[in-house]
PyMOL commands that place a pseudoatom at each C-alpha (Angstrom):
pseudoatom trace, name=CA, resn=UNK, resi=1, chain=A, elem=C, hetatm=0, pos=[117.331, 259.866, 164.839]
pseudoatom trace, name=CA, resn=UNK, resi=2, chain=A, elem=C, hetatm=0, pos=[120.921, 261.426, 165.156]
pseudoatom trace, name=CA, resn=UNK, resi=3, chain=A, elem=C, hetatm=0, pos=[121.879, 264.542, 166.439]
pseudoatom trace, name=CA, resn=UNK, resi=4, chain=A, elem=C, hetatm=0, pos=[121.994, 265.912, 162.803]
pseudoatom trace, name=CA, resn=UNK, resi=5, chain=A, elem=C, hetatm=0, pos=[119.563, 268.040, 162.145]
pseudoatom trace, name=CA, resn=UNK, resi=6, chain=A, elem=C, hetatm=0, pos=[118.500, 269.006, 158.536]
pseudoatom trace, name=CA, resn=UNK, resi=7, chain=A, elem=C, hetatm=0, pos=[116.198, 272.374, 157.872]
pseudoatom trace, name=CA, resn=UNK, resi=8, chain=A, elem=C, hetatm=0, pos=[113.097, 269.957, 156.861]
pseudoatom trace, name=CA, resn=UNK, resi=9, chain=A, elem=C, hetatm=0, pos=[113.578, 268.358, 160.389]
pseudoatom trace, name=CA, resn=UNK, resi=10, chain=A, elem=C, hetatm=0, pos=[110.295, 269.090, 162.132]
pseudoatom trace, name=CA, resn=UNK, resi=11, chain=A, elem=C, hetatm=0, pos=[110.977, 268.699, 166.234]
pseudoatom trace, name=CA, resn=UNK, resi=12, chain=A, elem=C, hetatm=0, pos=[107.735, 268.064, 168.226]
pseudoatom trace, name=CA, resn=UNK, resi=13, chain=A, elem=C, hetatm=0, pos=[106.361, 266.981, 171.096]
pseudoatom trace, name=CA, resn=UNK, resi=14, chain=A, elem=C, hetatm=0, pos=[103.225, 264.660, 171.884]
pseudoatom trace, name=CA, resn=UNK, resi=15, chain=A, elem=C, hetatm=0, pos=[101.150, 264.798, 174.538]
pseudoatom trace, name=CA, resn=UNK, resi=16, chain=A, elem=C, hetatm=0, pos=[99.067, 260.992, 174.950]
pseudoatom trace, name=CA, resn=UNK, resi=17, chain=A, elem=C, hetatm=0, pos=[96.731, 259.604, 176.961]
pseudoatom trace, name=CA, resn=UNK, resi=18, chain=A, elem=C, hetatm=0, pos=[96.064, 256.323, 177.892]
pseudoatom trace, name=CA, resn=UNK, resi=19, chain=A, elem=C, hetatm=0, pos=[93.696, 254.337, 179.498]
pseudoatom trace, name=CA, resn=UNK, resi=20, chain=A, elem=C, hetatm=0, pos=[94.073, 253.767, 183.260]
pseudoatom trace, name=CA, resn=UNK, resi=21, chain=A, elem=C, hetatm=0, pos=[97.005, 250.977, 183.930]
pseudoatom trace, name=CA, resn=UNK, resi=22, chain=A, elem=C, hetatm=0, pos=[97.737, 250.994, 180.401]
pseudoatom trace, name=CA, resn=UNK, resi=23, chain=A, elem=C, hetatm=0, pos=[100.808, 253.685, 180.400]
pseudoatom trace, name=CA, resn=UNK, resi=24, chain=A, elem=C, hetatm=0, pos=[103.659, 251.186, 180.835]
pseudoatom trace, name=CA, resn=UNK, resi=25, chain=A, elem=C, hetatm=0, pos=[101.890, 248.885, 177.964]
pseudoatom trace, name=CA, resn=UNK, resi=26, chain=A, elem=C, hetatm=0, pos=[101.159, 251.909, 175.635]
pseudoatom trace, name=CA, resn=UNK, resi=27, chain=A, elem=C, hetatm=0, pos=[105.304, 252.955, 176.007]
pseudoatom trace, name=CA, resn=UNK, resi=28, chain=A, elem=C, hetatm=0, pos=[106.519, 249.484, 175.640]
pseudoatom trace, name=CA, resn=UNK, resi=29, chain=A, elem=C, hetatm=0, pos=[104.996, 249.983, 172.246]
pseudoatom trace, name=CA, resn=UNK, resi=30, chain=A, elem=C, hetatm=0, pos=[107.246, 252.719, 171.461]
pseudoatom trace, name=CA, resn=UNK, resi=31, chain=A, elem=C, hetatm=0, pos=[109.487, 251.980, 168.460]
pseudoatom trace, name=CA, resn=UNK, resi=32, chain=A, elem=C, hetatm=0, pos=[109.691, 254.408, 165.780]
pseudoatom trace, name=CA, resn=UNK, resi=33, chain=A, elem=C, hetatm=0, pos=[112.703, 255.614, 165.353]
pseudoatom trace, name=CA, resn=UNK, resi=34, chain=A, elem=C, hetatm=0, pos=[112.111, 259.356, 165.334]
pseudoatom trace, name=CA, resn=UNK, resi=35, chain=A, elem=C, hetatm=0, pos=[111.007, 258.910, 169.071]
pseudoatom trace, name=CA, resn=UNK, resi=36, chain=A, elem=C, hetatm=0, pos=[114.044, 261.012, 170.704]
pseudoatom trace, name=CA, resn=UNK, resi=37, chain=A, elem=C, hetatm=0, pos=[112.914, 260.242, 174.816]
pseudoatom trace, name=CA, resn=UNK, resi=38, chain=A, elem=C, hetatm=0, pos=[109.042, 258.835, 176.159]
pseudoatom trace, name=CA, resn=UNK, resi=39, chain=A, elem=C, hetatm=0, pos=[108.712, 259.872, 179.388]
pseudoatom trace, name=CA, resn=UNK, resi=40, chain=A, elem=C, hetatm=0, pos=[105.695, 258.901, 181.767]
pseudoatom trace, name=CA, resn=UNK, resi=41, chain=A, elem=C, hetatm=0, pos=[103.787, 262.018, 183.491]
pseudoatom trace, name=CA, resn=UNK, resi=42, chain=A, elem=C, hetatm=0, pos=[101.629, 263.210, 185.667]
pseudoatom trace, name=CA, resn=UNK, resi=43, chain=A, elem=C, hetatm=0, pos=[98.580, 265.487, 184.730]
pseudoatom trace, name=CA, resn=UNK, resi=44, chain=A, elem=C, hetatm=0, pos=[96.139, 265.564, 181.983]
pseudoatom trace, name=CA, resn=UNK, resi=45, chain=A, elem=C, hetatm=0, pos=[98.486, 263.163, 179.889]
pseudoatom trace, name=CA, resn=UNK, resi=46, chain=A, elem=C, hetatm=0, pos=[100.285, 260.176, 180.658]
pseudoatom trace, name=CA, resn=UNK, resi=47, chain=A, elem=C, hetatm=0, pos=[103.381, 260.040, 178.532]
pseudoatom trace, name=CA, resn=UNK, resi=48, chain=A, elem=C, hetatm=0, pos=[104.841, 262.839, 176.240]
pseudoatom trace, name=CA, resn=UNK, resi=49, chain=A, elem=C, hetatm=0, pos=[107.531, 262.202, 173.260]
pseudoatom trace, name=CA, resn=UNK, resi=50, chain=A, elem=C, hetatm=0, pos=[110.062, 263.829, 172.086]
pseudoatom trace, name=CA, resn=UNK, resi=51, chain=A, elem=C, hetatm=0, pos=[110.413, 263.651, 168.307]
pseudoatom trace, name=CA, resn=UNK, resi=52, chain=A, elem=C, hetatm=0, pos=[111.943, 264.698, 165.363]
pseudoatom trace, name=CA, resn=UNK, resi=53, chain=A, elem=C, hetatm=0, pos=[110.734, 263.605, 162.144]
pseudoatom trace, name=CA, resn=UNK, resi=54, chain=A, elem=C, hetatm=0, pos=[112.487, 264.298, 159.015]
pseudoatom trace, name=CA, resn=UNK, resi=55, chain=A, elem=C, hetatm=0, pos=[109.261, 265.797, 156.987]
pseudoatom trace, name=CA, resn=UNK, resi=56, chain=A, elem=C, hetatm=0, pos=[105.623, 266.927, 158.371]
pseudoatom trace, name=CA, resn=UNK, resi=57, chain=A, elem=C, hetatm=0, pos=[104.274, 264.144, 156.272]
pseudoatom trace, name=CA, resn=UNK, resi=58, chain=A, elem=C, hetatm=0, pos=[106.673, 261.231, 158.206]
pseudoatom trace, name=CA, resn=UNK, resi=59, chain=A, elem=C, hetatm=0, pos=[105.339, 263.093, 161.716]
pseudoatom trace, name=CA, resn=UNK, resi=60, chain=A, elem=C, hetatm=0, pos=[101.883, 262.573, 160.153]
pseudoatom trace, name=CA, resn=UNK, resi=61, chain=A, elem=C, hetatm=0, pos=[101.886, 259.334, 159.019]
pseudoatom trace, name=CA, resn=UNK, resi=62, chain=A, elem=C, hetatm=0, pos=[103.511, 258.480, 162.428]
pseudoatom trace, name=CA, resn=UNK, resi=63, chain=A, elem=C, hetatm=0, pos=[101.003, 259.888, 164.947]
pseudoatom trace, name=CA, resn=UNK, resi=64, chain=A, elem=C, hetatm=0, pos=[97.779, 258.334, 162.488]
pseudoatom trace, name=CA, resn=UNK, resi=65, chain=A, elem=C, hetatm=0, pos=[99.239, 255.368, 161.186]
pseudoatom trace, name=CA, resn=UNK, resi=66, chain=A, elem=C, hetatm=0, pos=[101.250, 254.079, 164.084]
pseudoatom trace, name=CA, resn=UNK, resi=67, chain=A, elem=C, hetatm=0, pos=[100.863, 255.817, 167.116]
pseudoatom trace, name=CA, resn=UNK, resi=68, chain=A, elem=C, hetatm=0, pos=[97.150, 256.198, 167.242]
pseudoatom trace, name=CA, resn=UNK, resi=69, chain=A, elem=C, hetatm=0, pos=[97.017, 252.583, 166.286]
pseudoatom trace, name=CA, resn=UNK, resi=70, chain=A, elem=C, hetatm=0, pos=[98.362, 251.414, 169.775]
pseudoatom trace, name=CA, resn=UNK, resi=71, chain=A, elem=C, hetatm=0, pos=[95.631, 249.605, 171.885]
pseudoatom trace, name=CA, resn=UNK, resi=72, chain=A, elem=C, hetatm=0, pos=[95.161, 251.943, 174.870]
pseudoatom trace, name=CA, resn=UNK, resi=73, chain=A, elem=C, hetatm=0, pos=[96.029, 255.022, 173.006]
pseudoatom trace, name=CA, resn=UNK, resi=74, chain=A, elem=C, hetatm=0, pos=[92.527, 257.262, 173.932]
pseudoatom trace, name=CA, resn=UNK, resi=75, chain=A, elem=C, hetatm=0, pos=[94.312, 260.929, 172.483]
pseudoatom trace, name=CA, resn=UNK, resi=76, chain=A, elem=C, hetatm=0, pos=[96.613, 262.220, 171.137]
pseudoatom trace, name=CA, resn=UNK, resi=77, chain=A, elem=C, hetatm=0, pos=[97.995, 266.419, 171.365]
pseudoatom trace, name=CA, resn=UNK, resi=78, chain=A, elem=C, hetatm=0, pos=[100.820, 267.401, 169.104]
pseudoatom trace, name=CA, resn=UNK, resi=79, chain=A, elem=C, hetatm=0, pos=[103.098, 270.492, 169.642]
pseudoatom trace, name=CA, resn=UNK, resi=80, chain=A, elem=C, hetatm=0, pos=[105.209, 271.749, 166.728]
pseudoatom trace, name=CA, resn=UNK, resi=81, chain=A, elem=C, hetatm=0, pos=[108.514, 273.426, 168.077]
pseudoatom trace, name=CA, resn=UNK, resi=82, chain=A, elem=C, hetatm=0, pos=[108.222, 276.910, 166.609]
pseudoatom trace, name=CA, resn=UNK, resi=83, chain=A, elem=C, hetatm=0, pos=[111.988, 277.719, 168.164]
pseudoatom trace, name=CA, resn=UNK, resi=84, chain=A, elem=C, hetatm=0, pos=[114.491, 276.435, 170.288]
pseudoatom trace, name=CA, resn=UNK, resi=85, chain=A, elem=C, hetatm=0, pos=[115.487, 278.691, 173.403]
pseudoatom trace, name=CA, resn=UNK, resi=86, chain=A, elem=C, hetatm=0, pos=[117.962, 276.641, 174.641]
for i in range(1, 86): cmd.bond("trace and resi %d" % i, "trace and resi %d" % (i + 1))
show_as sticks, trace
zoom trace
């Protein structure tokens, strides 16, 4: 999305994990347009996206009709930005 940002804007960030030699696969996947930056990591996860959807129903609808659709998608953890610090 832009850099506007409207009040409904919800900002988020998701936490997913693959299976094993799947995480490059899984991110080429990666479309939506509300996907701000997919980064690979390391730890419990594999990749974590930034997002910012416009209402909580669009973030919905993306994380259980698209992004949970992905072959190799095993989980999914979402965190709502309460606040921005910085």
């Amino acid at each position: 999305m832009s850099g506007k940002h409207d009040s409904t804007d919800v900002d988020a960030y998701i936490l997913v994990k693959v299976e094993a030699g799947k995480e490059r696969e899984v991110g080429s996947q990666l479309k939506n347009k509300m996907i701000n930056e997919a980064s690979l990591i390391y730890g419990a996860y594999d990749l974590i996206l930034r997002v910012r959807a416009p209402l909580p129903e669009k973030l919905d609808e993306f994380i259980f009709s698209e992004l949970r659709q992905i072959n190799g998608v095993k989980e999914t953890a979402t965190c709502i930005v309460a606040s921005k610090l910085k």
